[in-house]
C-alpha positions as CSV (number, residue, x, y, z in Angstrom):
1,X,0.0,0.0,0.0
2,X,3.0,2.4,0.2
3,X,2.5,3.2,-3.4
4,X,-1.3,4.4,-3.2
5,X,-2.8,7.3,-1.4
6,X,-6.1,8.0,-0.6
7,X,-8.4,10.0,-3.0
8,X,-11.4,11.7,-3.7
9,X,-13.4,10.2,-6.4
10,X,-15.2,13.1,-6.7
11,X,-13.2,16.1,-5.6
12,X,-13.8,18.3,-3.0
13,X,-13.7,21.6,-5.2
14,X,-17.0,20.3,-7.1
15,X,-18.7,19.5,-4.1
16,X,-17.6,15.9,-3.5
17,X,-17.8,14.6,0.2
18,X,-14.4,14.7,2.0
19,X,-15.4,11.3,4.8
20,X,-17.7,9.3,2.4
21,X,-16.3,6.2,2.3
22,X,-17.6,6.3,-1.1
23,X,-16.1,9.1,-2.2
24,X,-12.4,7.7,-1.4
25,X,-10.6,5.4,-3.2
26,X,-6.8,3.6,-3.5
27,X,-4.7,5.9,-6.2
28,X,-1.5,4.4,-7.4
29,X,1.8,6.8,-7.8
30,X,2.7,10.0,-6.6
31,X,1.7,11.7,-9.6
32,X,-1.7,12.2,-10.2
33,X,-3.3,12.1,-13.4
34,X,-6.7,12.8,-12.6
35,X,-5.7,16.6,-11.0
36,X,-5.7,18.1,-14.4
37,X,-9.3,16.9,-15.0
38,X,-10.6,18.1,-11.5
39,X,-9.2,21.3,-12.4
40,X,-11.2,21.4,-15.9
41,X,-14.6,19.7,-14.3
42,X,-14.2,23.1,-11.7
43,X,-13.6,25.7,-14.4
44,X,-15.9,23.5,-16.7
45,X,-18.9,23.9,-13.7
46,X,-18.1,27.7,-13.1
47,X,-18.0,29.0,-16.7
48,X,-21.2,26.9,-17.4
49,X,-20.3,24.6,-19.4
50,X,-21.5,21.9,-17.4
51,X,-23.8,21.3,-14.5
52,X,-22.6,20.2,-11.5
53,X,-24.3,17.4,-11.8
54,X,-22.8,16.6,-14.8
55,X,-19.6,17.2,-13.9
56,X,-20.2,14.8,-10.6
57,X,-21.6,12.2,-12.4
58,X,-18.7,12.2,-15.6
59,X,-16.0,12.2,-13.1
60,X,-17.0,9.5,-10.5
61,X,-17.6,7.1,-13.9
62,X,-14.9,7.6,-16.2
63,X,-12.7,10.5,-15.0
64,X,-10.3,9.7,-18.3
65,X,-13.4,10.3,-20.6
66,X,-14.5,13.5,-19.1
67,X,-11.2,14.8,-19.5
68,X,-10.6,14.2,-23.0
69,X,-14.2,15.8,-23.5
70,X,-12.7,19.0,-21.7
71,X,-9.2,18.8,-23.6
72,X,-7.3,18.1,-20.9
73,X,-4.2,16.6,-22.4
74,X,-1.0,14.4,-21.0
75,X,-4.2,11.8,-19.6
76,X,-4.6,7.9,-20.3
77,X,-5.8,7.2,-23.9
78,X,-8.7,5.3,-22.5
């Protein structure tokens, strides 16, 4: 487990529980892929380009996805 740290599946800055058990899950490495994509979902949310609720629901089921969709680059293919 020394190479995971806990994280938010859906992050804190679009409203995702910080104690849920369900919002936390195992991430592998200390560089974090998905960061880049929380930071579009948030500017994504406040521009209005999305909904929150779009945003919550895009990230907590394929994170990757939603960031391509924003043009977030240097992510997984897939």
């Amino acid at each position: 487990m020394g190479s995971y740290e806990l994280d938010h599946l859906i992050s804190l800055e679009i409203g995702g529980s910080p104690t849920a058990v369900a919002n936390l899950w195992p991430e592998k490495g200390e560089h974090n892929d998905k960061d880049p994509v929380e930071n579009a979902a948030k500017r994504a949310v406040c521009s209005g380009q999305m909904t929150l609720a779009d945003v919550q629901e895009k990230i907590a089921t394929n994170w990757v996805a939603l960031g391509h969709e924003l043009g977030v680059t240097g992510i997984p293919a897939s």
